[in-house]
N, C-alpha and C positions, 0 to 999 in steps of 0.2 A: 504493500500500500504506500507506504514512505516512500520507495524507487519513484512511484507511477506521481504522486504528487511532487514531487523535487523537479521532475520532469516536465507538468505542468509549469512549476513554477520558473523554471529553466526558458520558459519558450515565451513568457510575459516576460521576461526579466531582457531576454535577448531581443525582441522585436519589438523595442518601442517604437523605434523610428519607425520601425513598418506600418503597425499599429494606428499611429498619427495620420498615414498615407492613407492608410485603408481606411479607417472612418470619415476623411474630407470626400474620398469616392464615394463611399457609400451615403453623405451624403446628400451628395451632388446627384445621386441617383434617387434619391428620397423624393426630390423637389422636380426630379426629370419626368418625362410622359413615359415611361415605362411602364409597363403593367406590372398590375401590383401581385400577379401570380410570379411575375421574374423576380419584381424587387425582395418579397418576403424570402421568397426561396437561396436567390442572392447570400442574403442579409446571415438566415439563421445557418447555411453553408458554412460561412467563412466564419465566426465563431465559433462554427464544432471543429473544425480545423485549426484555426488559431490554438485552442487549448486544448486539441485532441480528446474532445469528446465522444464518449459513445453517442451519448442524441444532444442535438437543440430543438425547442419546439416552442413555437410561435402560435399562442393561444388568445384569441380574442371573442369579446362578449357578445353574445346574439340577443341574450335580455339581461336582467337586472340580474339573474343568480346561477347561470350557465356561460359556460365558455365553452368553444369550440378550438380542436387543433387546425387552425390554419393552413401552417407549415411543418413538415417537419423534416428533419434532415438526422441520418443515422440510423438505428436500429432502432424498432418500436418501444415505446415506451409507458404504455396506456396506463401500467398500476402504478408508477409515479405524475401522474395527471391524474387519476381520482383522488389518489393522498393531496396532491396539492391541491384542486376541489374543495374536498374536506374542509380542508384548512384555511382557506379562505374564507369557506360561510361558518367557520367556527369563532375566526377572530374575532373578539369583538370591538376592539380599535385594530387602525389600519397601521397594518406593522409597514414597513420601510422596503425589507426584504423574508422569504423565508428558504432554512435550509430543512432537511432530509435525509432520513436513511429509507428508501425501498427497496425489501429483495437483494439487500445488501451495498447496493449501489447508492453513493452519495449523490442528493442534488441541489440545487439552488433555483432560486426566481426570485426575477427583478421585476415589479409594476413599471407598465410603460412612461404610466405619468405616476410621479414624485406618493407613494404612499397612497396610491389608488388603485389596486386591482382591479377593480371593477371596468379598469378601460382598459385590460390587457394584460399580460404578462409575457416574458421570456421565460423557457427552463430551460435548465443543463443538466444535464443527465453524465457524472464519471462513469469512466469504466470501472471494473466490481474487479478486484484482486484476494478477494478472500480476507481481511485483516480486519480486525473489526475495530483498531482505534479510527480516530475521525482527522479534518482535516484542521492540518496548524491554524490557526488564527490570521497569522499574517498571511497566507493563501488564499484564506476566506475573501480576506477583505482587499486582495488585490482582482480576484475571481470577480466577487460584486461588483468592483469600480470598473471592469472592465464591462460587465456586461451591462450595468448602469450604463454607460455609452454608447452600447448598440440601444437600448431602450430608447434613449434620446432619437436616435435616429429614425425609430419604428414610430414615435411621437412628432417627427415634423413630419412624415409620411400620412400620419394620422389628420396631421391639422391640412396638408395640403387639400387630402381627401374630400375634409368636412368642407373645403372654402369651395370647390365642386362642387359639394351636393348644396351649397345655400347658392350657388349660381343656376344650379340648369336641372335640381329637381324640387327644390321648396315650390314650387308653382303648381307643381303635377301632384305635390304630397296634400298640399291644402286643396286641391281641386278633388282628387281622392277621397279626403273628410269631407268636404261639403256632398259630396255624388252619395257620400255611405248617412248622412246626414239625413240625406230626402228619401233616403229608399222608406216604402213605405209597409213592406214586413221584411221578415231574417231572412228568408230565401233570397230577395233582390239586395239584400246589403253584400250577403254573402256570394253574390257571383257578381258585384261591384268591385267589392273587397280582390276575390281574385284575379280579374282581368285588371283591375288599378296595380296590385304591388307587381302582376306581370310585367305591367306597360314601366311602371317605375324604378324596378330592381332590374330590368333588364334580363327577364328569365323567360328559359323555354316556356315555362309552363308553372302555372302556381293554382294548387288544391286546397279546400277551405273544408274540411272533415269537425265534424261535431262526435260529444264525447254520447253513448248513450248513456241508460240512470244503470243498464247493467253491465255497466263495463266496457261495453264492445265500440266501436266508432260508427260515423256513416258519412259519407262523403254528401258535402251541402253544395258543392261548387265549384267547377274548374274553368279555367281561362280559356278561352278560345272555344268552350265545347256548351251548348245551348243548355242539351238533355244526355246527361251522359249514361249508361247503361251499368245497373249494379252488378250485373253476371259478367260484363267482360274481367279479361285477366291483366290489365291494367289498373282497374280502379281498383280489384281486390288486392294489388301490388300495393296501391295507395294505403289502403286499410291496415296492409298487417306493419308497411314502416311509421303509421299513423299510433299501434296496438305497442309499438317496439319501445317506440317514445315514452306512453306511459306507464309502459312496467319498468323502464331504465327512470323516471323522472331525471333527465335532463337531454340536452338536441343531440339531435343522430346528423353526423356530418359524413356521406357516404363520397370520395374522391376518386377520379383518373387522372391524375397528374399527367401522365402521359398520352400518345398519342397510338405507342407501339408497344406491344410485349416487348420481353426480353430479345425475341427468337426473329423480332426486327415484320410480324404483322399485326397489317393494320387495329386497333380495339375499337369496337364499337359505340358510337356516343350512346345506344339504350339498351338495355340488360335484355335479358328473354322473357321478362316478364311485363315488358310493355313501359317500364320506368327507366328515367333517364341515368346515367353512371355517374354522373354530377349532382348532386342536391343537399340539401338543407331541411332536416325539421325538427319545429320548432313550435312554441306555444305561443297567442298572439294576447302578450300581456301589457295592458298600460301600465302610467304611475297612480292610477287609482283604486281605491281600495277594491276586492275584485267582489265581486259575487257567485256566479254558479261558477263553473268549468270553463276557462277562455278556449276558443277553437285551436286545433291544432293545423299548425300550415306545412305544405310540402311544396319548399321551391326548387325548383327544376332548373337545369342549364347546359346547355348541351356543348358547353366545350368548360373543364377546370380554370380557365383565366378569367373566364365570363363569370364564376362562381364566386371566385376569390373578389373580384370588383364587387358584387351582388353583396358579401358575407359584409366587408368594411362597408357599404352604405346601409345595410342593415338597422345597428346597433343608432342610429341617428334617425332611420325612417319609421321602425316598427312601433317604438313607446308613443310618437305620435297619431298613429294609426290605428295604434291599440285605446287609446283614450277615447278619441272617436266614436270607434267603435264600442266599446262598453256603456257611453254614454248612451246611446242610441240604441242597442239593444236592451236599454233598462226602459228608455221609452217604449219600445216596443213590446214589451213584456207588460206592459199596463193594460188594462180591458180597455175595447175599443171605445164602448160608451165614456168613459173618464176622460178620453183620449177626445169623442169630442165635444164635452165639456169644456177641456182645457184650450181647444185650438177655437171654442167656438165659432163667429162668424166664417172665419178659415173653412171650418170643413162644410159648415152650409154650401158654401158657394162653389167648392168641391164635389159636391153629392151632387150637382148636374153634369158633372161628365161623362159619367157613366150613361147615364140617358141619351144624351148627344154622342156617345159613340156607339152604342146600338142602336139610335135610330139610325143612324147614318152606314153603319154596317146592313142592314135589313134593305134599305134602298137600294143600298150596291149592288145583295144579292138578287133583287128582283129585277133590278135593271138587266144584269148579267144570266137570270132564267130566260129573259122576252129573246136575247141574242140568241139564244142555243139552239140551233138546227138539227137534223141529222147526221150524228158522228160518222165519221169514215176511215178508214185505216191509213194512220202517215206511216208513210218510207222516206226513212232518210239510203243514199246514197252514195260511195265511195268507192275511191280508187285504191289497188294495193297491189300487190302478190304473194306469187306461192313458194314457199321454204320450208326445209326441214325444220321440226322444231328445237331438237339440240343441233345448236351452230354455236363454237365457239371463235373467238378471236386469238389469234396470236401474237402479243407484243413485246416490243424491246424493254428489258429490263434496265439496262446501263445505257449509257452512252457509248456509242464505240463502233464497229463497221464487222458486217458479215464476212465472219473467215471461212466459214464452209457451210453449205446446201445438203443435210444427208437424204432430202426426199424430192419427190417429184411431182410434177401437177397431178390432180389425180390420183396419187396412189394412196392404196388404204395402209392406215397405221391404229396402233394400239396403244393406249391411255398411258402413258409415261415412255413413250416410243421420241427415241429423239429427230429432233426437226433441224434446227440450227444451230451451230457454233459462233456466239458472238465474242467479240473482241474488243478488248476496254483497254489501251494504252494510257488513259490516266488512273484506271486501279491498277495496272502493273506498276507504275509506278509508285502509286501510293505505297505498294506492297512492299516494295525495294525498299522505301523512305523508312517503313514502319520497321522494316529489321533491320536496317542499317541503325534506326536510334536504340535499338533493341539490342544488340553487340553492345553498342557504344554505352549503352546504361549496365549491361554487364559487366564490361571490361573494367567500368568506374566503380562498381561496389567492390570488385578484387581490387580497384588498388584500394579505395578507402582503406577495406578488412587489412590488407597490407600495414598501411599506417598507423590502423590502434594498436597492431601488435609489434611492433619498431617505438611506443610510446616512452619515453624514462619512465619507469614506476619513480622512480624520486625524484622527479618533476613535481614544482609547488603547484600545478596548478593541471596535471596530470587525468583531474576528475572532471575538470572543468572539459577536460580536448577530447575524453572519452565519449561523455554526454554528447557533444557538439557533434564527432564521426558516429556516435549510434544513430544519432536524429537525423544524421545524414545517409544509415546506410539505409533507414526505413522509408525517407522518402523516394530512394532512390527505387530502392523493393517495391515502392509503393507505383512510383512513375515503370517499371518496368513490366508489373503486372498487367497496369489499363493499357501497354501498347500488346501485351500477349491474347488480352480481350480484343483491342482492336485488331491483331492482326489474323486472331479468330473470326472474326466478322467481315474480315475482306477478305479469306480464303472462303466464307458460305457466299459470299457476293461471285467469287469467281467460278464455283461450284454451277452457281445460277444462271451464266452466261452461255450453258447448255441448255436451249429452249428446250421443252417437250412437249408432247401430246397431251391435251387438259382432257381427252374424251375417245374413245373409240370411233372412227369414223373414216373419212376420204379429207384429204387436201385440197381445197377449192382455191385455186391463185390460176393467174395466164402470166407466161413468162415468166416463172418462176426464178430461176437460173439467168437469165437474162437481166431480170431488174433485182433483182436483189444482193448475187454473187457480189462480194468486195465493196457493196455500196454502204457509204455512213449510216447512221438508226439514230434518233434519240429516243431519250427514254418515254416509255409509253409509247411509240411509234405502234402502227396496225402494221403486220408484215401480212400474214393473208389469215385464212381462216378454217375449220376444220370441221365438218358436217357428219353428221351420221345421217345417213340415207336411205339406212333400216329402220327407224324406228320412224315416228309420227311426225305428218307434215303439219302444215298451218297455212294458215294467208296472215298478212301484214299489212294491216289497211291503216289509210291517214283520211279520218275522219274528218270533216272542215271543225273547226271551230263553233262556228254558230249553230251547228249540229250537233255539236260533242255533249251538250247537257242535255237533250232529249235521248241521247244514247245510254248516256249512263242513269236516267230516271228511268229507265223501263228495262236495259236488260242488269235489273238483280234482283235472284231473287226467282220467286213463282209470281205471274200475274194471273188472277182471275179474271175471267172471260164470262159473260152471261153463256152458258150452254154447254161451256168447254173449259178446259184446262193446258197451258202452253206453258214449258219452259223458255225462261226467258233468254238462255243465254243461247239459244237455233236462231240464226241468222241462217240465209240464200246466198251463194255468190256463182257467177258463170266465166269462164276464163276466157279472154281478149282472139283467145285464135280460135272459140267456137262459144260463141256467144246463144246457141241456141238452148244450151241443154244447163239444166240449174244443179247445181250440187249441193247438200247442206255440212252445214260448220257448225261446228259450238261456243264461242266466247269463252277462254280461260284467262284473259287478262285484258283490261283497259288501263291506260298511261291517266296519272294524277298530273303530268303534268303539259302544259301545251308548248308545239316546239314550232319555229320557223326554221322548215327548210331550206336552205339555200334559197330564201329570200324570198318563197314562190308563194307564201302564207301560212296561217297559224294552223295549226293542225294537231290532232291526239290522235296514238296509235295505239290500235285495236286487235289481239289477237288472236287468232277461232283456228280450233284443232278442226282437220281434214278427217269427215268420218268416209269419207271414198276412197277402197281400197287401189283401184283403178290410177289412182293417181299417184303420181311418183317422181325416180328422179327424169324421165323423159321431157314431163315437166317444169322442173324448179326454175325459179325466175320467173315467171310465166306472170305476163299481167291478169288481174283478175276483178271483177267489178261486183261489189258486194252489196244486200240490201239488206237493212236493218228495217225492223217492223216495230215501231215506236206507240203502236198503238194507236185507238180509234180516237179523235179530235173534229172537233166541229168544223163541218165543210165550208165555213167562211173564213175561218185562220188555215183550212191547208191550203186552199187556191190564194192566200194573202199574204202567206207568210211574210215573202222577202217586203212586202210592204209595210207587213205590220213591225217590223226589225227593223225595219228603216228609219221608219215614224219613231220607233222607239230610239233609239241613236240620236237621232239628228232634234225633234222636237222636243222630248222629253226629259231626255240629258239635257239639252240648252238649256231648258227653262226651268231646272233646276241648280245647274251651275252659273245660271243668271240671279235665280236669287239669293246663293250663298256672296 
């Protein structure tokens, strides 16, 4: 224990000057537009380095009695963050700093601001050597002053923050209370509530869940979604990290730091249960005294930078939200008679809206019974073609130029059957680079090791030159390791530069060998593509645009028919080089979203498995003209359509973006 702290105290003692350097950057990056997912990360890095910590961890407050890990850097640390928890809401003056034994492991925390926890803390988590005396004093208090320092810096990060959110969300935070102010029951506050801290925390998605009296939760509200469904496996996601919260009593902070596994693929920004890998939740409590159960919130964010932003404007937006809110649900919670009592004349002259909007809805519909004709069956219609249904793409992974062709137009191959040899002259290089420094870091710890052992033992100062080449041969060990990961990572890059087969199938390219043999690639480039020809075809239709939402309202799903029963997803299509004989398809996919082709217009693509077995590769590519059956509509909107779309466009948009 004594070695490991002398050592500590060896590395403060030797890099003041560094020290000095390193907190005016770390400054300079406090007050810079850097995101605050780099800056904290930055921040708590280089103090667990600096003093060779096992962890530092960057904990800040989501409400008045829970802190979140922000940041962390080193090796987990979670049951010295519940002790210091603890410890916090046990105090009952604001100590200055506290230390710790967890699990044998010594630690420390500094408040960001001067004897306030409640806006933050740093920990330091020692490495654990078995010894169970504690740390000198004078280590202590050189340990504190140092990280009292980065606090300072975590604290002008803190204030730039706040002078942001009173520039460019105080507006939207009081627009928010007033909007949750007027609702006028908990259901529309509570999907006010969600869609406002969405719009204002800048989150995927934000869910407004109520506690029930036996325990269980239920979802009151989610952003973006009108009427959301209790049976999907999203919102029952919502419920159980809703259930988690309250049996842990304190926020569930669930993080993806990253982008990539280890293994270098890509992670998904939403789990498999329909929730996002980013989120926060939390209890939505004012500074006022509370009453029943405050809601429980799940904020969503689909990328870790965008959460870390989200979490620091948090602790500044919520307690006013939450105020709001409790005031306004206490109104509400009054009988309605009391309620208009107290608003009198107010709800008099209120209580005729309701009248004036059913009368006015009743006229609509009678207006709109005298229009209705004899319904008729609309066809929407489009252009596509016919493909296999598994066709994959083959792309370049690196930058660098095809060194060898092993296949040919046409020819069949097998699922891991190699295609192309590519060639990356700036990873061979890197490669060279990365074991040339890789020698040269070896060759230097053999002489260091050389040098401690050539030291005078009767040297005055012998212990001092020891320390200095051990710290030297560790960082060396240390730098020579992450080039043998990274040069582990460039021999699976060079590995990769073996394209293969993603599927069983035929090679679909022209000129194969021709346009490809020795030519550059970058990355992601499309080199050709690889079809199976046996298995199930399809058509690939681009539906227009002003079509695409009659498309998607009618085939999902079963439609009932006075007489009959039709699946909805049987569409007609006939192909361009015999246009007389109809074939039928099924719909297994429509596109969410709309694309312009090559300039030609906006369009959604539509895809319907081929049930004719007749059909094949004789065919593929083959244009093919397909009719969607959108159901029966009044014979004066299908002979009017493009009119009555026109009208709508041109006169109706005007004169409502004339009176905004």
């Amino acid at each position: 224990m004594g070695s490991y702290f002398n050592r500590v105290c060896a590395l403060i003692t030797e890099q003041v000057e560094n020290l000095d350097k390193l907190l005016d950057e770390l400054e300079d990056l406090a007050r810079s537009d850097l995101s605050s997912s780099r800056f904290f990360a930055t921040l708590i890095d280089r103090l667990r380095l600096t003093l060779d910590l096992q962890s530092t961890v960057l904990m800040l407050p989501i409400d008045e009695e829970n802190w979140i890990a922000i940041a962390e850097s080193g090796a987990p640390s979670e049951s010295a963050q519940e002790v210091l928890c603890k410890r916090i809401r046990a105090e009952s003056a604001t100590p200055e700093n506290l230390v710790g034994v967890t699990n044998g492991c010594q630690w420390m925390a500094t408040p960001i601001r001067p004897s306030k926890f409640s806006r933050g803390c740093l920990l330091a988590v020692f490495k654990s050597s078995g010894h169970a005396g504690g740390i000198a004093q004078s280590l202590v208090a050189s340990v504190l002053e140092l990280m009292a320092a980065f606090s300072e810096i975590v604290a002008i990060r803190q204030q730039t923050e706040l002078e942001s959110f009173l520039d460019e969300f105080l507006n939207e935070t009081l627009s928010l209370c007033n909007q949750i102010g007027s609702a006028k029951s908990i259901p529309e506050a509570s999907s006010l509530l969600a869609n406002g801290l969405a719009r204002t925390l800048r989150a995927a998605r934000v869910s407004v869940l109520s506690r029930r009296s036996l325990g269980g939760v239920q979802l009151s509200a989610i952003s973006g979604v009108p009427i959301a469904s209790a049976r999907s496996q999203s919102i029952k996601a919502l419920e159980r990290v809703a259930k988690e919260l309250i049996a842990k009593g304190r926020p569930i902070l669930r993080q993806q730091p990253t982008t990539r596994s280890p293994d270098g693929t890509l992670l998904p920004e939403m789990q498999a249960d329909g929730t996002f890998s980013n989120l926060i939740c939390t209890q939505l409590s004012g500074t006022l005294a509370r009453g029943s159960s405050p809601p429980v919130l799940v904020i969503e964010y689909q990328s870790y930078p965008e959460m870390v932003s989200g979490a620091a404007r948090a602790p500044n937006l919520l307690p006013i939200v939450g105020d709001a809110w409790e005031r306004h649900v206490r109104w509400l919670r009054l009988p309605r008679s009391l309620r208009n009592v107290l608003l009198g004349p107010i709800i008099s002259a209120s209580a005729l809206i309701p009248l004036v909007k059913w009368t006015s809805l009743i006229a609509i519909a009678v207006l709109g019974i005298m229009l209705l004709t004899k319904p008729i069956e609309m066809v929407v219609e489009a252009e596509g073609a016919l493909e296999p249904v598994t066709v994959r793409t083959v792309y370049a992974n690196q930058d660098g130029f095809v060194a060898h062709i092993l296949v040919a137009d046409g020819s069949a191959v097998r699922i891991d059957d190699p295609l192309v040899q590519l060639r990356s002259p700036a990873l061979e290089l890197q490669i060279e680079q990365t074991e040339g420094e890789s020698r040269t870091l070896f060759e230097e710890v053999n002489g260091v090791r050389i040098a401690i052992n050539q030291l005078d033992p009767d040297a005055p100062d012998v212990i001092g030159n020891q320390s200095r080449l051990a710290a030297k041969i560790v960082e060396l060990e240390t730098r020579e390791r992450n080039l043998q990961q990274q040069l582990k990572l460039l021999y699976e890059q060079r590995d990769r530069l073996l394209l293969r087969s993603p599927i069983d199938g035929n090679i679909v390219a022209k000129d194969l060998k021709q346009v490809l043999d020795g030519r550059p690639v970058r990355r992601g480039e499309a080199l050709f593509t690889v079809a199976d020809f046996e298995a199930a075809w399809q058509i690939r239709v681009d539906v227009a645009d002003r079509d695409s939402g009659y498309v998607r309202d009618s085939f999902r799903g079963l439609r009932e028919v006075p007489g009959r029963e039709t699946l909805k997803s049987e569409i007609r299509f006939t192909l361009a080089s015999d246009p007389a004989e109809l074939f039928p398809a099924k719909i297994h996919w429509i596109s969410e979203r709309v694309e312009n082709k090559h300039g030609l217009g906006c369009y959604v693509e539509v895809r319907a498995v081929v049930e004719n077995e007749s059909l094949g590769a004789q065919q593929a590519g083959a244009g093919v003209h397909a009719f969607f059956d959108c159901g029966n509509q009044p014979l004066w909107f299908v002979w009017c359509r493009p009119i009555i779309e026109a009208a709508q466009r041109r006169l109706w948009l005007r004169s409502i973006v004339g009176n905004e």
